[in-house]
C-alpha angles and dihedrals in degrees: 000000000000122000124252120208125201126217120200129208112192111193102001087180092083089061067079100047118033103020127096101255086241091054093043088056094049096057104042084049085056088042098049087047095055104113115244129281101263091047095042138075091200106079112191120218118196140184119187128167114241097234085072095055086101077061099058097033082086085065114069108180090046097047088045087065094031078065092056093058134077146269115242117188121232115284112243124227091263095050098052091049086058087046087053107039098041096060089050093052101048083054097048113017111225099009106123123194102243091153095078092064088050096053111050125100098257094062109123103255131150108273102254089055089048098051090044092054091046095057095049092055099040086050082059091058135079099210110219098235078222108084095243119107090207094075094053117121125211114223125190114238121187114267100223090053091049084045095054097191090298118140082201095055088043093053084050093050097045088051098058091044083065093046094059093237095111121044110205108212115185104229104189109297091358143066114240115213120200136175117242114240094258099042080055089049083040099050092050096082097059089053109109092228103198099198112257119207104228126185121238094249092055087052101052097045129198119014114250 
């Protein structure tokens, strides 16, 4: 029996967000020319937020699929430390994740380091101008240019490297630093959110 393989693609929004607009066509047309499940042994995964359905509504062969998956509900804080944590130790038996405690924002430390760290993470986040946390967008910066030459923003940024809450990704002569799905959901709540009045016709987006 031939074998099937399975590719995933973890937050396709950001195909939206993050992608150069003549990458981001050659790969939907790809995507939208794959046969379909039962005649192929490439099988597609894809998880997409449903703010950026409007996104994907000028596409017609994707949203068409997009309309045959399922709706998953947002993952708690809980949840999201287990889907963190078990993978780690299957791979390495014993070895619990206590880092993640350690870096995140609430973690007692002295003003001026908390203010610093602060404004290293929130640089790494696009804030939705709606108050909701779930539309914001993470966006990579270059590390030498969130460092700024301090050994103190350096030895923040190097702890949450460890702490698998930054991922460091090298884009041509620069490291680019980017925050992992779960270090964006768990940085929302840190993110002073003044209510904004928005009219109807900014909420709903592009007319369809």
């Amino acid at each position: 029996m031939p074998r099937a393989f399975v590719f995933i693609l973890d937050q396709f929004e950001e195909f939206f967000t993050q992608s150069p607009e003549d990458q981001r066509k050659a790969i939907f047309a790809q995507l939208a020319a794959l046969s379909s499940f039962e005649q192929s042994r490439l099988h597609v995964l894809a998880t997409v937020r449903s703010d950026f359905l409007d996104e994907l509504f000028q596409h017609k062969a994707l949203y068409d699929i997009a309309k045959q998956g399922l709706d998953l509900r947002a993952m708690t804080m809980d949840e999201l430390k287990v889907a963190i944590q078990a993978p780690l130790s299957q791979a390495v038996p014993g070895n619990a994740y206590d880092d993640f405690e350690r870096a995140t924002p609430q973690q007692p430390r002295s003003p001026a380091a908390q203010a610093m760290l602060m404004e290293i993470l929130l640089a790494l986040v696009k804030v939705s101008p709606d108050d909701d946390a779930r539309q914001d967008v993470r966006q990579p910066r270059d590390k030498a240019e969130l460092v700024q030459g301090s050994p103190q923003r350096a030895a923040l940024v190097e702890q949450l490297i460890a702490a698998r809450l930054l991922s460091v990704q090298r884009a041509g002569e620069r490291d680019d630093l980017k925050l992992f799905c779960y270090s964006c959901r768990l940085l929302a709540q840190h993110i002073p959110r003044p209510k904004v009045k928005t009219s109807h016709a900014n909420k709903t987006g592009k007319t369809k």
